[in-house]
Structures are given as structure tokens and as C-alpha cells.
PDB file with SEQRES, HELIX, SHEET and CRYST1 records, atoms N, CA, C and O in Angstrom:
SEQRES   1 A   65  UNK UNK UNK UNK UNK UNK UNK UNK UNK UNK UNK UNK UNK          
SEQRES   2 A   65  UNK UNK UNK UNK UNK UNK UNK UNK UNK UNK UNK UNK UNK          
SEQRES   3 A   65  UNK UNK UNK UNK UNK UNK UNK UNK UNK UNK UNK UNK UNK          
SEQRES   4 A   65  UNK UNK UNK UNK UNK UNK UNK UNK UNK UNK UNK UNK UNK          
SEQRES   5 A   65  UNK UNK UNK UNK UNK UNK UNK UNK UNK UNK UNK UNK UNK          
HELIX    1 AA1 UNK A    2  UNK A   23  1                                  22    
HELIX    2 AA2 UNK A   25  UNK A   28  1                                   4    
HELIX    3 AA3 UNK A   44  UNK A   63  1                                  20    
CRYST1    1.000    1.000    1.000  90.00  90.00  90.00 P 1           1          
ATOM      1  N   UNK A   1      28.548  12.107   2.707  1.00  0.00           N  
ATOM      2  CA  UNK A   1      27.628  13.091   3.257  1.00  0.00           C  
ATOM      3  C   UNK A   1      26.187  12.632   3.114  1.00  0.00           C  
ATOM      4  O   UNK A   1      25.294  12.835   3.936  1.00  0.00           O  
ATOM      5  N   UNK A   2      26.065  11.887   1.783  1.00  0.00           N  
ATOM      6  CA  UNK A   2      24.446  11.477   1.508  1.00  0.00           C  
ATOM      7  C   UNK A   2      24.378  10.278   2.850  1.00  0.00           C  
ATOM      8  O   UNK A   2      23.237  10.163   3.297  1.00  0.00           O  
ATOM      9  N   UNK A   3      24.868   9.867   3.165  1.00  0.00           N  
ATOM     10  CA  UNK A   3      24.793   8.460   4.514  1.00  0.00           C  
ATOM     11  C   UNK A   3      24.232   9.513   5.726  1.00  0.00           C  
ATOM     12  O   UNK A   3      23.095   9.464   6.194  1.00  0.00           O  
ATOM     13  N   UNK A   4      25.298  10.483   6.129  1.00  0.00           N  
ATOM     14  CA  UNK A   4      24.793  10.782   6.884  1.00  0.00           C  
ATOM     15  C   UNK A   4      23.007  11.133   6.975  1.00  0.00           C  
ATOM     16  O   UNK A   4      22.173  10.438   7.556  1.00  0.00           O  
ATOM     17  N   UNK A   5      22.857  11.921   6.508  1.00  0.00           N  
ATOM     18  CA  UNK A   5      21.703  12.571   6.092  1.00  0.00           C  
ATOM     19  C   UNK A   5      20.125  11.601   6.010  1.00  0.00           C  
ATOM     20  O   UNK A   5      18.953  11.914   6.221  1.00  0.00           O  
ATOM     21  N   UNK A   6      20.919  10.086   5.524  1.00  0.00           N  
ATOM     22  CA  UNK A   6      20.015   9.096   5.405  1.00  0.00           C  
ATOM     23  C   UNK A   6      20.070   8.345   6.979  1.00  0.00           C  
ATOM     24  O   UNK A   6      19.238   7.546   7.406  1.00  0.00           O  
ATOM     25  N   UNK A   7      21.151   8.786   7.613  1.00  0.00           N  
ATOM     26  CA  UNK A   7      20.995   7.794   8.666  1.00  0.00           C  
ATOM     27  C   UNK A   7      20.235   9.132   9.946  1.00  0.00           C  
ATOM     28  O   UNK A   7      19.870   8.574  10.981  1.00  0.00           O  
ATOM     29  N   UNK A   8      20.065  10.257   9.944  1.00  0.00           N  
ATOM     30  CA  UNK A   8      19.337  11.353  10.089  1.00  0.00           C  
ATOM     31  C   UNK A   8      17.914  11.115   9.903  1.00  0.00           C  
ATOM     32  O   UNK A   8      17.271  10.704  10.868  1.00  0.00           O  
ATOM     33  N   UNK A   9      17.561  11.240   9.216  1.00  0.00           N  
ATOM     34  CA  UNK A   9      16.506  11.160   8.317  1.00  0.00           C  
ATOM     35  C   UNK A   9      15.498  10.014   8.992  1.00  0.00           C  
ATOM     36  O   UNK A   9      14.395  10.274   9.474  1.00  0.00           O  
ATOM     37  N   UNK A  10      16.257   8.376   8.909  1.00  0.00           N  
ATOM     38  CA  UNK A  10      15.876   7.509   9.188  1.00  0.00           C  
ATOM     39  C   UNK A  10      15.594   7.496  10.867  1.00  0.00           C  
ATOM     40  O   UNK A  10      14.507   7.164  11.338  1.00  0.00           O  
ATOM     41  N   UNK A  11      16.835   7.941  11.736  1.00  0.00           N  
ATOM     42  CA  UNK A  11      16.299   8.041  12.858  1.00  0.00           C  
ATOM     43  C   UNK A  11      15.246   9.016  13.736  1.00  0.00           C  
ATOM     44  O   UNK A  11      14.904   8.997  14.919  1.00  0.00           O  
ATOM     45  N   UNK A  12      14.941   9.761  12.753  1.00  0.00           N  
ATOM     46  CA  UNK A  12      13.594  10.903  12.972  1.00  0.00           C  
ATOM     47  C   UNK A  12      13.067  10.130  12.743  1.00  0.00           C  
ATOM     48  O   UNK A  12      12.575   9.636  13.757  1.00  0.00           O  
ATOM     49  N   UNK A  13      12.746   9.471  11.601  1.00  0.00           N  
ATOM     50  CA  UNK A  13      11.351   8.284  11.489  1.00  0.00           C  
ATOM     51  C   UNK A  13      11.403   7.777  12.517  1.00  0.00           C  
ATOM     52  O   UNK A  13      10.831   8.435  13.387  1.00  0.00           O  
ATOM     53  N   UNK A  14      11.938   6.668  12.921  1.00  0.00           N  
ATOM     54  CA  UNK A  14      11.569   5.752  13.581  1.00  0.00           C  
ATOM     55  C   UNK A  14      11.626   6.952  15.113  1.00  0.00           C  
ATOM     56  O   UNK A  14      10.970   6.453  16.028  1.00  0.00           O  
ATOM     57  N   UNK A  15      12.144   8.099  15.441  1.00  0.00           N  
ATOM     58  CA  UNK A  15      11.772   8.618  16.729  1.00  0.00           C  
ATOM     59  C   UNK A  15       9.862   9.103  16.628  1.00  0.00           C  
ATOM     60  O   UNK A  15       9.032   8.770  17.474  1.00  0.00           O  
ATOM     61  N   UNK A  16       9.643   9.729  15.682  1.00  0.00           N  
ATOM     62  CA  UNK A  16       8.150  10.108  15.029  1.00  0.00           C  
ATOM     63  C   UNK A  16       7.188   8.910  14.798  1.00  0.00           C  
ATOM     64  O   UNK A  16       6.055   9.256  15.134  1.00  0.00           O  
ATOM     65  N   UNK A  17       7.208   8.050  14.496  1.00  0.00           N  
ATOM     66  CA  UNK A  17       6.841   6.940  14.390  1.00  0.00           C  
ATOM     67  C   UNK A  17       6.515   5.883  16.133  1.00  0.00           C  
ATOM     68  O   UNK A  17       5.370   5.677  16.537  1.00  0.00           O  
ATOM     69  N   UNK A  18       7.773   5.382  16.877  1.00  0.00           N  
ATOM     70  CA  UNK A  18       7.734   5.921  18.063  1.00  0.00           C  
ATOM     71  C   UNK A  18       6.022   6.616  18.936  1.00  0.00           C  
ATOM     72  O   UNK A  18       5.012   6.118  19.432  1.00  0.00           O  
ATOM     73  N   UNK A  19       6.526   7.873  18.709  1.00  0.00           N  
ATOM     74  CA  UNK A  19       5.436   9.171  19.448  1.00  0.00           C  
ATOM     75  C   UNK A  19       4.174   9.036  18.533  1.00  0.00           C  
ATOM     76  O   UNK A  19       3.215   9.763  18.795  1.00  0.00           O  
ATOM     77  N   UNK A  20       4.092   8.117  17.422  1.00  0.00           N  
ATOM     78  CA  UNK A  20       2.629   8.044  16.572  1.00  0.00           C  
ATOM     79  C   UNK A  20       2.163   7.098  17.658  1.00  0.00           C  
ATOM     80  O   UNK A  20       1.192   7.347  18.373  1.00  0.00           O  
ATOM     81  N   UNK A  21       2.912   5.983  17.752  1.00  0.00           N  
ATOM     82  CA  UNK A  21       2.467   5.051  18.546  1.00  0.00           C  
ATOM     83  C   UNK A  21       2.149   4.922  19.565  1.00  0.00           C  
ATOM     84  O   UNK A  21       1.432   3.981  19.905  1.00  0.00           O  
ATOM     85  N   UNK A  22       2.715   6.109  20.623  1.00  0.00           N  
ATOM     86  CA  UNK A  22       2.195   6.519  21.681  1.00  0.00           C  
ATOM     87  C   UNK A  22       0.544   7.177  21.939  1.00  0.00           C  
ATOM     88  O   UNK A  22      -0.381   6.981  22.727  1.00  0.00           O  
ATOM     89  N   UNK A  23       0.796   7.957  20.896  1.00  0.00           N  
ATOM     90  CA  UNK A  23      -0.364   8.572  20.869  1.00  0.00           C  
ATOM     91  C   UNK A  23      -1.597   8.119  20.933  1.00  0.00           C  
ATOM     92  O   UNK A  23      -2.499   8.424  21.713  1.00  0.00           O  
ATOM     93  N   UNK A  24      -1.565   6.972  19.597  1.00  0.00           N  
ATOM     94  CA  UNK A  24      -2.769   6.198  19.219  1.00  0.00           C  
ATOM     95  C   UNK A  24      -3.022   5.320  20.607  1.00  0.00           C  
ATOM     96  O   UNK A  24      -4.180   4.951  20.806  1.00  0.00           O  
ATOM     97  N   UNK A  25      -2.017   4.970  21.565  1.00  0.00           N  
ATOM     98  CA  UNK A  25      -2.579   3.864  22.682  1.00  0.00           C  
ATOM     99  C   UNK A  25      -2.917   5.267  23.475  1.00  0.00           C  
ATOM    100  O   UNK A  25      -3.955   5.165  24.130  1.00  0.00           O  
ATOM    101  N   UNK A  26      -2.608   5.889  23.519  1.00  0.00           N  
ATOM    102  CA  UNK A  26      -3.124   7.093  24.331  1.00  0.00           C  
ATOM    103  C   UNK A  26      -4.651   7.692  24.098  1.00  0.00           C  
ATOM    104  O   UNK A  26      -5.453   8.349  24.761  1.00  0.00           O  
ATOM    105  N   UNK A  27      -4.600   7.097  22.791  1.00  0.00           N  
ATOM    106  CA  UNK A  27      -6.628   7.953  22.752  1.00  0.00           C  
ATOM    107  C   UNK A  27      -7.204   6.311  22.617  1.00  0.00           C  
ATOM    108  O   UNK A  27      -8.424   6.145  22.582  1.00  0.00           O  
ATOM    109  N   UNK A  28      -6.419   5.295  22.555  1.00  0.00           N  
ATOM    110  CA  UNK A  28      -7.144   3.989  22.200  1.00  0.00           C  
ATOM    111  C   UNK A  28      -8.360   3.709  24.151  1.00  0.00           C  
ATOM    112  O   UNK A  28      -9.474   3.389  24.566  1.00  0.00           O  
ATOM    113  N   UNK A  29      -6.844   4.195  24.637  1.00  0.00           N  
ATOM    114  CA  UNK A  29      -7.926   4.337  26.395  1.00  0.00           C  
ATOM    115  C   UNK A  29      -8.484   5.307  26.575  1.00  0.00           C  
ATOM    116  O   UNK A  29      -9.361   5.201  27.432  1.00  0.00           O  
ATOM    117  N   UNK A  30      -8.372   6.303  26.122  1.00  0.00           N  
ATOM    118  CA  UNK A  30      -9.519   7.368  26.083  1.00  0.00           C  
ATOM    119  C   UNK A  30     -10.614   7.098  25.808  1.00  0.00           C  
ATOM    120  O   UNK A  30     -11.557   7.369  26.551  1.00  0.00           O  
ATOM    121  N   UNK A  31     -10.750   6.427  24.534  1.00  0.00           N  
ATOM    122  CA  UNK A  31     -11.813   6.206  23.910  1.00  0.00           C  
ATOM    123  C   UNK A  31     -12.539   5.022  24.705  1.00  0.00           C  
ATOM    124  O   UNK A  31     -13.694   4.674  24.459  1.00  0.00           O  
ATOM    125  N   UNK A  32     -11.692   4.417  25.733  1.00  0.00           N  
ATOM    126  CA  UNK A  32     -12.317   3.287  26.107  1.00  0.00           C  
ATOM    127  C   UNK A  32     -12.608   3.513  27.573  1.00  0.00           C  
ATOM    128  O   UNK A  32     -13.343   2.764  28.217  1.00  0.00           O  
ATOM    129  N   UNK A  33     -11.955   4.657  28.116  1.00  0.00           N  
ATOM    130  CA  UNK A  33     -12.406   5.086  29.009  1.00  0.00           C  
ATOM    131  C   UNK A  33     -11.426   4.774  30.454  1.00  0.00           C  
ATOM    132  O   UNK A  33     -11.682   4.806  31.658  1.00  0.00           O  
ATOM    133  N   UNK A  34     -10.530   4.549  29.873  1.00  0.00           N  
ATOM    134  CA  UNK A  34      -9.702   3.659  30.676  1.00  0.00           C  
ATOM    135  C   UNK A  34      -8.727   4.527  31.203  1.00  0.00           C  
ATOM    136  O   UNK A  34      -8.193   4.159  32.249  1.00  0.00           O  
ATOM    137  N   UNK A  35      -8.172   6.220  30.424  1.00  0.00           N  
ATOM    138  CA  UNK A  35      -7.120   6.624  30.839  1.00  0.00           C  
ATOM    139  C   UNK A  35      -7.192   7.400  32.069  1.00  0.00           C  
ATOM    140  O   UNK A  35      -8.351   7.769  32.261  1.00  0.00           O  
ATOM    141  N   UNK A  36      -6.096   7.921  33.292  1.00  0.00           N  
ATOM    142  CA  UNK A  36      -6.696   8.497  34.415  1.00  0.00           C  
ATOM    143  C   UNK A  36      -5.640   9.215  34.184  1.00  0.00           C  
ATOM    144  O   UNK A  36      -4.504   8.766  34.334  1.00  0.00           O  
ATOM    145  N   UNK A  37      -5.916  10.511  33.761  1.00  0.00           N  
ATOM    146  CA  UNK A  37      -5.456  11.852  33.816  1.00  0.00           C  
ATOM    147  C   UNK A  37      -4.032  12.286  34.888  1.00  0.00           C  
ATOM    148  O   UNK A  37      -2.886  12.708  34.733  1.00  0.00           O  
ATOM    149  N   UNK A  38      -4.751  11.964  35.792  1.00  0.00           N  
ATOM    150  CA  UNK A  38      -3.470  12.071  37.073  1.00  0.00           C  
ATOM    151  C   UNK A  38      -2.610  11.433  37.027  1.00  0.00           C  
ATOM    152  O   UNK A  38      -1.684  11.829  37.735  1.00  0.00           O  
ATOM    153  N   UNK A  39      -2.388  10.315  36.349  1.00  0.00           N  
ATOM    154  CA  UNK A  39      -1.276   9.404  36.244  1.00  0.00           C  
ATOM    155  C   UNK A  39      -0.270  10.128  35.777  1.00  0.00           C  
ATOM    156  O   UNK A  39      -0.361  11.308  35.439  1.00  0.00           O  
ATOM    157  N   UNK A  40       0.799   9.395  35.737  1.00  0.00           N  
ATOM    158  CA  UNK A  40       2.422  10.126  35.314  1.00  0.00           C  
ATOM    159  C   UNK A  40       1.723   9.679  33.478  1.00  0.00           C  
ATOM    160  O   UNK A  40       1.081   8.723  33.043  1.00  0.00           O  
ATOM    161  N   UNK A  41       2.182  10.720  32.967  1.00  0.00           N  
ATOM    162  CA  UNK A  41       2.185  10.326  31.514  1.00  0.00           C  
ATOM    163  C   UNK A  41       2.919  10.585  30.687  1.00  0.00           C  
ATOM    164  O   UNK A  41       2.500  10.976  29.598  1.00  0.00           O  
ATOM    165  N   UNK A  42       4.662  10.403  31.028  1.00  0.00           N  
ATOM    166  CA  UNK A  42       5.703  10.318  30.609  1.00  0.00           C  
ATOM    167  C   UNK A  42       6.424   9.613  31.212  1.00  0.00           C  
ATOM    168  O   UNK A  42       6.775   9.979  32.334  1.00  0.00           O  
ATOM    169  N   UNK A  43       6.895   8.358  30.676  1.00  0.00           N  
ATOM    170  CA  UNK A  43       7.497   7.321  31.103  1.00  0.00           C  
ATOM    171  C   UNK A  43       9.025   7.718  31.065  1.00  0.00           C  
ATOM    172  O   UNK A  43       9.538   8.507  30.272  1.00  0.00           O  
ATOM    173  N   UNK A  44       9.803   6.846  32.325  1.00  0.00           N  
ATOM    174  CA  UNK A  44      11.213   7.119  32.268  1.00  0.00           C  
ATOM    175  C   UNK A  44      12.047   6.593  30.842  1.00  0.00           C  
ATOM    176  O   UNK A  44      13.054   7.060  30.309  1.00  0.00           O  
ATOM    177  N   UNK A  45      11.232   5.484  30.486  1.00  0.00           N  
ATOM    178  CA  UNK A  45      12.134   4.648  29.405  1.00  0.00           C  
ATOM    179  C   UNK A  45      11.850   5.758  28.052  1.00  0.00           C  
ATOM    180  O   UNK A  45      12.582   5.407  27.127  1.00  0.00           O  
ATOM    181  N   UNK A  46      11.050   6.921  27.692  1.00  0.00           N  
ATOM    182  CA  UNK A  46      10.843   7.909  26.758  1.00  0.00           C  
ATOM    183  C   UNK A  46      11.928   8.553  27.158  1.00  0.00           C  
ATOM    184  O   UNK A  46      12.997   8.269  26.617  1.00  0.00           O  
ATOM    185  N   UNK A  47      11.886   9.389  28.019  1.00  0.00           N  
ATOM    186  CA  UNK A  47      12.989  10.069  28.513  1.00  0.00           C  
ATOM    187  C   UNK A  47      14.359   9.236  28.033  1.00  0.00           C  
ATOM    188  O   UNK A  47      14.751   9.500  26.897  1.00  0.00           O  
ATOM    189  N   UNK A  48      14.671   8.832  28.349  1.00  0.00           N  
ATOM    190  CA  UNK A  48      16.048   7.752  28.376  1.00  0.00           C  
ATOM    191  C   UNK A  48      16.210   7.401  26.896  1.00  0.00           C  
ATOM    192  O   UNK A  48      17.331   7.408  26.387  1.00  0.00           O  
ATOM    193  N   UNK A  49      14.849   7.019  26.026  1.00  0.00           N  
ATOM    194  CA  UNK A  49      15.538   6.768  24.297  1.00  0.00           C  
ATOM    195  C   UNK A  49      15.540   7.707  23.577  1.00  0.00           C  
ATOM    196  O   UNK A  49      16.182   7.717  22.526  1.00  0.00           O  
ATOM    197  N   UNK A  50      14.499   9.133  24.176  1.00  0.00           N  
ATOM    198  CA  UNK A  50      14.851  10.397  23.796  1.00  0.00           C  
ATOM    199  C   UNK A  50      16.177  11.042  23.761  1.00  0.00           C  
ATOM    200  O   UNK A  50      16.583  11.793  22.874  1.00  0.00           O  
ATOM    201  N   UNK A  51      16.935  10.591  25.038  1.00  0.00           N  
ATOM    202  CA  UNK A  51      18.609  11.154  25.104  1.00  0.00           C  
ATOM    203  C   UNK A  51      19.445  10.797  24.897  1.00  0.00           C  
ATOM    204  O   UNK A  51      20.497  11.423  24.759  1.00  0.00           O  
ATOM    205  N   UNK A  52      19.151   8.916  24.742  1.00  0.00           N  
ATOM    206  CA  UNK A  52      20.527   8.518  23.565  1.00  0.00           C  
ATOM    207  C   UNK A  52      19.783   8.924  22.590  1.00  0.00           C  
ATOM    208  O   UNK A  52      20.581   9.569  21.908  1.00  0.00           O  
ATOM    209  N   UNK A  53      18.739   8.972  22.054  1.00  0.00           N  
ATOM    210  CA  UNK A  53      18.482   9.443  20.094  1.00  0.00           C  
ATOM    211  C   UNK A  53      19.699  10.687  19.924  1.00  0.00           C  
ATOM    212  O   UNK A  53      20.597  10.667  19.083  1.00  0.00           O  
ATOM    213  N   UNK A  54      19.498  11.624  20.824  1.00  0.00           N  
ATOM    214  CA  UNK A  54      20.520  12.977  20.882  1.00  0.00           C  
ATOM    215  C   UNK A  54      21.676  12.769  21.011  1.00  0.00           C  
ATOM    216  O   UNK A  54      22.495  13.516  20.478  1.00  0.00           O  
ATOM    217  N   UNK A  55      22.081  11.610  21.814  1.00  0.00           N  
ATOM    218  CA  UNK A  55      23.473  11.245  21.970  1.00  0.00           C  
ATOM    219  C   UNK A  55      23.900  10.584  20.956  1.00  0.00           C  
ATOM    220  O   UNK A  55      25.044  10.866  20.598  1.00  0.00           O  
ATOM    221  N   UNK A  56      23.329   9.768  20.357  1.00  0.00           N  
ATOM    222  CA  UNK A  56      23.932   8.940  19.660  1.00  0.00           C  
ATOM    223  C   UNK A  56      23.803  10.135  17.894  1.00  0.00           C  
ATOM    224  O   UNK A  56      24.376  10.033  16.810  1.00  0.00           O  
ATOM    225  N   UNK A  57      23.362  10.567  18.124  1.00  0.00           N  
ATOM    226  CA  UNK A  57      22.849  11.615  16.687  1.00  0.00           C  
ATOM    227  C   UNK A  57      24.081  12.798  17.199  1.00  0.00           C  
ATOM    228  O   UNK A  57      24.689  13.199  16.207  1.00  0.00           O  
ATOM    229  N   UNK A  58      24.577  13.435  18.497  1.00  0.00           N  
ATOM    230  CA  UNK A  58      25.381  14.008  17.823  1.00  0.00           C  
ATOM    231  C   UNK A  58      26.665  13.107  17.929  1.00  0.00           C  
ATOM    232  O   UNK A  58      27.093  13.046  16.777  1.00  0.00           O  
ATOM    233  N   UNK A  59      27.516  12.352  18.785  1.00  0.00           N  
ATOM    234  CA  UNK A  59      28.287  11.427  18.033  1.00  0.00           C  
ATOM    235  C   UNK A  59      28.660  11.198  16.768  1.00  0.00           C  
ATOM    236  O   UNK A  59      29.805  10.985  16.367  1.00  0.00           O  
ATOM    237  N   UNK A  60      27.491  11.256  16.036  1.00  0.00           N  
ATOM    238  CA  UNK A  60      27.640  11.159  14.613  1.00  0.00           C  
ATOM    239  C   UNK A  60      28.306  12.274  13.866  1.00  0.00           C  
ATOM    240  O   UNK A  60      29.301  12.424  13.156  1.00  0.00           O  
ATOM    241  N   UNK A  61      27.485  12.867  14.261  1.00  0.00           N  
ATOM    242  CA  UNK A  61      27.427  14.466  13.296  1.00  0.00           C  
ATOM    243  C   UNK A  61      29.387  15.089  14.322  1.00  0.00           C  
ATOM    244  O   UNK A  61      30.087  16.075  14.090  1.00  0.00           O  
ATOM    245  N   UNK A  62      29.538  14.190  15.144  1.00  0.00           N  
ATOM    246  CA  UNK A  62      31.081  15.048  15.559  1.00  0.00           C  
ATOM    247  C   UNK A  62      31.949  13.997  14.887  1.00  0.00           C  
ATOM    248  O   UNK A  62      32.990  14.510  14.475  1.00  0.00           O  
ATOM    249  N   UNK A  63      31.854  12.526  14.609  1.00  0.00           N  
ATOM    250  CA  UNK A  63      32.567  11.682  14.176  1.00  0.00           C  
ATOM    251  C   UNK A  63      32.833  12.137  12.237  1.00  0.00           C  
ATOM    252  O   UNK A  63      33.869  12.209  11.576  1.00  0.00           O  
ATOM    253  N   UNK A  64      31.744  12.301  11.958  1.00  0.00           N  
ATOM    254  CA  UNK A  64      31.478  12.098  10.961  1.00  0.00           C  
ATOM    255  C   UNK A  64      31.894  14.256  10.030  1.00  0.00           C  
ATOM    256  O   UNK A  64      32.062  14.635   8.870  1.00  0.00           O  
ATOM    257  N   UNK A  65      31.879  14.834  11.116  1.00  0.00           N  
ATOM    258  CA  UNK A  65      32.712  16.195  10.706  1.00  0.00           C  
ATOM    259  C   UNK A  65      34.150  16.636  11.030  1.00  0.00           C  
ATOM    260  O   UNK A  65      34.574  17.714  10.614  1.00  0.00           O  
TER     261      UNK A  65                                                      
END                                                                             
């Protein structure tokens, strides 16, 4: 049960971690003046590692109960 929880745990980090990193290039062109508002500002490939993170997280949690 403690595995699970750690392998939980761990993949919130690295999903949070991830969206830190987004962020910071996100005000890094702000700040530089570079970002254009109108643009799409959600990429397909977010979408897509957002829904295996869910897929592959509950997999777990059904394998593993």
C-alpha cells in the first residue's frame, strides 16, 4: 500500500512540476514581451500527458485494488 501512495505522490510531482515549468516560460515572454495573447495557449501534447497521467494513475489504483 506504502508503493502505491509513493508512486501517487511522485507522479503529482513531476505533473506540478511539469505546469511550474510552463508557467515560468509563460511570464519569461511576458516579461520579454514576446507573448501574443490570442495565440492558442494550451498545447495538444498537455492535453494528451494530462490523460494518460489519469489513465495510467487509475490503472493503477484498479490493478493494484
Amino acid at each position: 500500500m506504502i508503493e502505491l501512495v509513493l508512486i501517487i505522490i511522485a507522479a503529482m510531482a513531476c505533473y506540478v512540476f511539469l505546469a511550474h515549468l510552463e508557467h515560468k516560460k509563460k511570464i519569461d515572454l511576458i516579461d520579454r514581451g514576446l507573448w501574443k495573447p490570442e495565440e492558442k495557449q494550451e498545447k495538444p501534447e498537455h492535453k494528451l500527458l494530462t490523460g494518460l497521467f489519469f489513465f495510467l494513475l487509475g490503472m493503477v489504483l484498479l490493478i493494484k485494488s
